[in-house]
C-alpha positions as CSV (number, residue, x, y, z in Angstrom):
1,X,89.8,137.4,118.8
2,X,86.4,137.5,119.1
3,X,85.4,140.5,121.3
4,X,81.9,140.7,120.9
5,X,81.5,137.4,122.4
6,X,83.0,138.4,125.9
7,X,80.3,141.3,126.4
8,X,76.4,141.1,127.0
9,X,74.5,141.5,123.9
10,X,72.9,144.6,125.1
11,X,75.8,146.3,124.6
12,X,74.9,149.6,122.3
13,X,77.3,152.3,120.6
14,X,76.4,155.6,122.2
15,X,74.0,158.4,120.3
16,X,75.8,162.1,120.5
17,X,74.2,162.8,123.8
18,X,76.3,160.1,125.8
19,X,79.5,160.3,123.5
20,X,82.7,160.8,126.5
21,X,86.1,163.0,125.0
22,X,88.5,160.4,126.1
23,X,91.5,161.6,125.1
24,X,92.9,162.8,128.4
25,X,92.5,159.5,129.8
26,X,95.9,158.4,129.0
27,X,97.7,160.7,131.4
28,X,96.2,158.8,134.2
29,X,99.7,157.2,134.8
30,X,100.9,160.4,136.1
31,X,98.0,161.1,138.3
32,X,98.2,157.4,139.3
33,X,94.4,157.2,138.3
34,X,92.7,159.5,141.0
35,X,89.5,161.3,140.0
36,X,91.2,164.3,138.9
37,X,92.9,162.2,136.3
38,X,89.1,161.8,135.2
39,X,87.5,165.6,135.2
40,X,84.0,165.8,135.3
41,X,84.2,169.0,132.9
42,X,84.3,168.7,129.6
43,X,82.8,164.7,129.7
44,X,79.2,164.3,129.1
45,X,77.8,161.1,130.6
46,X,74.8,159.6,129.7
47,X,73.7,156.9,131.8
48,X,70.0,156.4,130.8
49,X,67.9,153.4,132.7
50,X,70.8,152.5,134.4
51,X,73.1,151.4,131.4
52,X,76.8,152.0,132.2
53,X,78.9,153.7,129.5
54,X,82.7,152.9,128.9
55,X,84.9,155.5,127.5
56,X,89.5,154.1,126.9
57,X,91.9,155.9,125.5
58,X,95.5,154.5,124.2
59,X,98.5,156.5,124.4
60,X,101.9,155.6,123.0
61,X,105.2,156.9,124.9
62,X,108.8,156.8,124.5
63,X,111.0,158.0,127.2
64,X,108.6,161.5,128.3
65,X,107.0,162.0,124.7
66,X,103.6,160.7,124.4
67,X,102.1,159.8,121.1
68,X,98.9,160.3,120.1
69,X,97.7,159.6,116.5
70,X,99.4,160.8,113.7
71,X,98.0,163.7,111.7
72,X,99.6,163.0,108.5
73,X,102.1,160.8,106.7
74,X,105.2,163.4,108.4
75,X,104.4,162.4,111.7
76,X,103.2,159.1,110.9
77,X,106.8,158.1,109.9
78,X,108.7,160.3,112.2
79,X,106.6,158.0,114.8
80,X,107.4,154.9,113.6
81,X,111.1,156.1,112.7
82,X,111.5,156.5,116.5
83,X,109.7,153.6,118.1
84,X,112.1,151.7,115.6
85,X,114.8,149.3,117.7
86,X,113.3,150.3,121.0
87,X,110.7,150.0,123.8
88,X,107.9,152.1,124.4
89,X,105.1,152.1,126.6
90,X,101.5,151.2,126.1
91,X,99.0,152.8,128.2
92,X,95.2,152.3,127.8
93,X,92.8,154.1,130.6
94,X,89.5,152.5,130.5
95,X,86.3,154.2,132.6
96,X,83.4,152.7,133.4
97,X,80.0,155.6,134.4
98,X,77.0,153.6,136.2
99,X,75.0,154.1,138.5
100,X,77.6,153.2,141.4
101,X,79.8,156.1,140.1
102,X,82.5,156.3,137.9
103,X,85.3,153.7,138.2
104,X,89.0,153.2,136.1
105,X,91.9,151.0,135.4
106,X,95.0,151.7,133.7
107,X,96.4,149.2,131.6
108,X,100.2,149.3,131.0
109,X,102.4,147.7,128.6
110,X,105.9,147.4,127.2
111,X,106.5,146.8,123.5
112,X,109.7,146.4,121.5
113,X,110.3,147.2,117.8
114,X,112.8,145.7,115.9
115,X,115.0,148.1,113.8
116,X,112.6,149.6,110.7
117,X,114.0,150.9,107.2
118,X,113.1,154.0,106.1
119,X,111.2,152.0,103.1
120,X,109.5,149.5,105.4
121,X,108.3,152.7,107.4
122,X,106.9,154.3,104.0
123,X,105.7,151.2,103.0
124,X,103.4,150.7,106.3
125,X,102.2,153.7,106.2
126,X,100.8,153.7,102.4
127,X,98.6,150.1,103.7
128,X,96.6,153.0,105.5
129,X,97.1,150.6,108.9
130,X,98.7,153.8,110.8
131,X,96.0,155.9,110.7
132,X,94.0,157.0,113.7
133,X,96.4,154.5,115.8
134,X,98.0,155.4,119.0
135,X,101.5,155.6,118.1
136,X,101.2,155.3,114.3
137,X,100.4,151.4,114.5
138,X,98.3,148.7,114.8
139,X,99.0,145.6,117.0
140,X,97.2,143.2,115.5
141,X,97.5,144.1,111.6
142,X,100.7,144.4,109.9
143,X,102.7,145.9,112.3
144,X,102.9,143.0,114.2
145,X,105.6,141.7,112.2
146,X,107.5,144.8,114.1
147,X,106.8,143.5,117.5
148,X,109.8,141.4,118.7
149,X,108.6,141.3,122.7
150,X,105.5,142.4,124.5
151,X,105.2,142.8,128.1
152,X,101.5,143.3,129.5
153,X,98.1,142.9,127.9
154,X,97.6,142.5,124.1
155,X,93.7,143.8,124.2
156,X,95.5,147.2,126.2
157,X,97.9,147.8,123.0
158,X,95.3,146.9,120.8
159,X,93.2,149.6,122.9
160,X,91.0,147.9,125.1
161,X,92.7,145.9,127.7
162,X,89.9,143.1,128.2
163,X,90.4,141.5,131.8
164,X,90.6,145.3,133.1
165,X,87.4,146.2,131.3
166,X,85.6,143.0,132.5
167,X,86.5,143.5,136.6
168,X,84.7,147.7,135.5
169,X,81.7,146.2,133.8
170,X,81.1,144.1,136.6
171,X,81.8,146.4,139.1
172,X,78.9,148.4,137.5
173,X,76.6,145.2,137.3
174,X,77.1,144.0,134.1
175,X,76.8,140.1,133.6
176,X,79.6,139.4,131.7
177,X,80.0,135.5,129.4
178,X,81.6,133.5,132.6
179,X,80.0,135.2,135.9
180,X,83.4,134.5,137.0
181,X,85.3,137.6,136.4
182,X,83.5,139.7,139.2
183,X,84.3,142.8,140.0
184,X,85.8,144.7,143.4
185,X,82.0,145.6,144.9
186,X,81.4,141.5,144.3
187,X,84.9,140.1,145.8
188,X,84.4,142.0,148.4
189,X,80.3,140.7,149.8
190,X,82.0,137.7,148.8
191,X,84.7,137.9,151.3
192,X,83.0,139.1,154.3
């Protein structure tokens, strides 16, 4: 998948000034996305000549523990060793800061693993693949070959759930490839 093709060019990677701590994002589930779920504190925006920065997050969770990205090769495989032979949730918050404010989506998925071996486990995580992965894996490397059902977006488990990202970007008035995807503020003049 070609990402890069889907946004405007103009598209840069943030300098230290306008970098966003998004790890809290995930919990937006529980506080069903509101503005507290998005603290102002702690988050330093940056939105110079009127570019919009995105910040998203993935979190991992299985029944009520959430997963963030394994530390080291311990938790790496007691991670795997869990989400083996069951479902777990996917959840990718994605933010959008522009000049009309800050908006959010939630993307929410459903992934089944298929039963792993203890050596299958070990041997995923020696590819390296795991690391810095919500969860302890990678959607669209190896650990695909784990994956016997996914219900919800494919970009949100890889950890930017596209169409949600699109409707924030042009909500904050970027022009994205088809002009098509437009956002709430645009449906809306659209529809009155």
């Amino acid at each position: 998948m070609n990402v890069a093709r889907l946004l405007p060019a103009s598209i840069a990677a943030p300098d230290a000034e306008s970098r966003i701590d998004a790890s809290s994002l995930a919990v937006a589930r529980q506080r069903h996305l509101t503005d507290t779920a998005l603290p102002q504190d702690g988050y330093i925006w940056s939105v110079a000549a009127g570019a919009p920065v995105l910040a998203a997050d993935t979190s991992v969770v299985l029944g009520a523990e959430l997963f963030g990205k394994p530390r080291d090769q311990s938790e790496g495989l007691w991670m795997l060793r869990e989400l083996a032979g069951r479902t777990h949730e996917v959840l990718t918050a994605v933010a959008v800061r522009s000049e009309h404010g800050l908006a959010a989506a939630l993307s929410v998925s459903e992934v089944t693993f298929r039963a792993l071996g203890e050596d299958e486990c070990l041997r995923y995580w020696q590819t390296g693949e795991p690391l810095g992965k919500a969860g302890g894996y990678a959607i669209q490397g190896l650990a695909a070959t784990f994956i016997t059902r996914l219900t919800g977006s494919y970009s949100g488990v890889m950890g930017l759930p596209l169409a949600e990202t699109a409707t924030l970007l042009a909500d904050a008035g970027v022009r994205i490839w088809n002009c098509g995807a437009t956002g709430a503020r645009e449906r809306a003049e659209v529809t009155e």
